[in-house]
N, C-alpha and C positions, 0 to 999 in steps of 0.2 A: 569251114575252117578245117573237119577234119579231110576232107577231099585235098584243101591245099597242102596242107602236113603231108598227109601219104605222099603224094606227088613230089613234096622236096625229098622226103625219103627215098624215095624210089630214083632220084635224080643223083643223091647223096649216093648212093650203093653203085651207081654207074660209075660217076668220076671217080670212085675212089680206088679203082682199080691199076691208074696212071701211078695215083699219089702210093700207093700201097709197094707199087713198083718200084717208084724211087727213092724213096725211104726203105726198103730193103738192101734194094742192090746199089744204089751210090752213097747212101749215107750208112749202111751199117746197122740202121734200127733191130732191135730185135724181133723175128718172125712173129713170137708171143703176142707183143705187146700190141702189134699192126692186127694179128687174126680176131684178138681181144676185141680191139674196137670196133672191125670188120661185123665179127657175129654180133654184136651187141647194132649195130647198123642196122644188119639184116633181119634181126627179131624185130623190130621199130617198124620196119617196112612191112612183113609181113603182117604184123599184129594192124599196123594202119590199114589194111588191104583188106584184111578177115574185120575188120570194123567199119569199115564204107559196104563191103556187101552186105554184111550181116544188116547194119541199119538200112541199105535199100530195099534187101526183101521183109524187114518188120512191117510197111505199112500194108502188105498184102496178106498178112497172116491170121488174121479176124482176131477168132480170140486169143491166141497163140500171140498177139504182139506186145503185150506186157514182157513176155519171158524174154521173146528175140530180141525186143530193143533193151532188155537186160544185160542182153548179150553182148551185142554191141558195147552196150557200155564199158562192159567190164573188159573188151579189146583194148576200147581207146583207152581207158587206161591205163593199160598193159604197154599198150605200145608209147603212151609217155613215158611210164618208166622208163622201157626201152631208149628211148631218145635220150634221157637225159643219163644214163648209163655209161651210151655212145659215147656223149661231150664230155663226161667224163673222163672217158680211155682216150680220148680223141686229145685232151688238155694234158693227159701224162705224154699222149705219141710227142708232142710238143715239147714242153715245159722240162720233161725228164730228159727225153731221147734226142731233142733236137729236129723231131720231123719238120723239113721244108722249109728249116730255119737257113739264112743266108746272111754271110758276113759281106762284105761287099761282093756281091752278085754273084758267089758261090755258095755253093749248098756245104752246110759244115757236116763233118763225118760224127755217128754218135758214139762210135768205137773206139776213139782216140781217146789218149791220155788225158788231154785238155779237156773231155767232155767229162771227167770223174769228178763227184762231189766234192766239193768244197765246203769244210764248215767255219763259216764266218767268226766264229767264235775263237778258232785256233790261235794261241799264242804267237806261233811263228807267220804270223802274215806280216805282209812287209809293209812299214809307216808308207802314208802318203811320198808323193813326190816334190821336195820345193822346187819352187819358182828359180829360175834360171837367175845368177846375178851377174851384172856387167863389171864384176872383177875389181872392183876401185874401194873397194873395203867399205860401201856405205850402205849396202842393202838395197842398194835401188837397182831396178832391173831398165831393159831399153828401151826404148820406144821402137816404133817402123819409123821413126823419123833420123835413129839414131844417135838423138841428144839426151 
């Protein structure tokens, strides 16, 4: 399991170099928030990496393998924290910033006006929209059939 971990990690810190790209220079993200998630990546990857070796050489260490696969231990986790850090910063490059978010099959900018918080709460948000009425003073709207 943790062989597989490091391996998506390590898989993770590759492609994120495109994604890191486009999210700075087409959509606007801020540098911070992209590097934030980036090193908090790269510490997961590493700490997975120093914790597959660490645990491969424990079973050659005799009596010395109580401490190393201590070691080990205390990598892996290290490097879960790390992970879940990541998906963390990873959930605001999204959620906050709009990373590689897309409105109809464009990427939305996180610069823009449109992308500033909103609070739900505000008095001035505008009533819903009614239903469209067919004009004959009875409240009834039209069919696709037009009756």
């Amino acid at each position: 399991m943790l062989i597989v971990g490091t391996l998506g990690a390590c898989a993770a810190v590759v492609s994120g170099d495109p994604a890191a790209h486009r999210a700075d220079e087409l959509q606007g993200v801020p540098k911070e928030a992209i590097e934030s998630h980036e090193d908090a990546g790269k510490i997961a990857m590493w700490m997975g990496l120093g914790a597959v070796v660490t645990r491969a050489i424990a079973g050659g260490m005799g009596a010395a393998r109580p401490w190393v696969a201590g070691i080990a231990l205390l990598l892996h986790v290290f490097a879960a924290s790390a992970v879940g850090m990541a998906s963390y910063r990873g959930g605001k490059l999204v959620y906050e910033h709009g990373a590689s978010v897309r409105v109809h099959g464009e990427l939305v900018r996180s610069d823009l006006p449109h992308m500033q918080r909103v609070d739900p709460h505000a008095p001035e948000r505008a009533a819903p929209a009614t239903a469209p009425s067919t004009g004959n003073g009875t409240g009834a709207t039209a069919t696709a059939s037009g009756r």
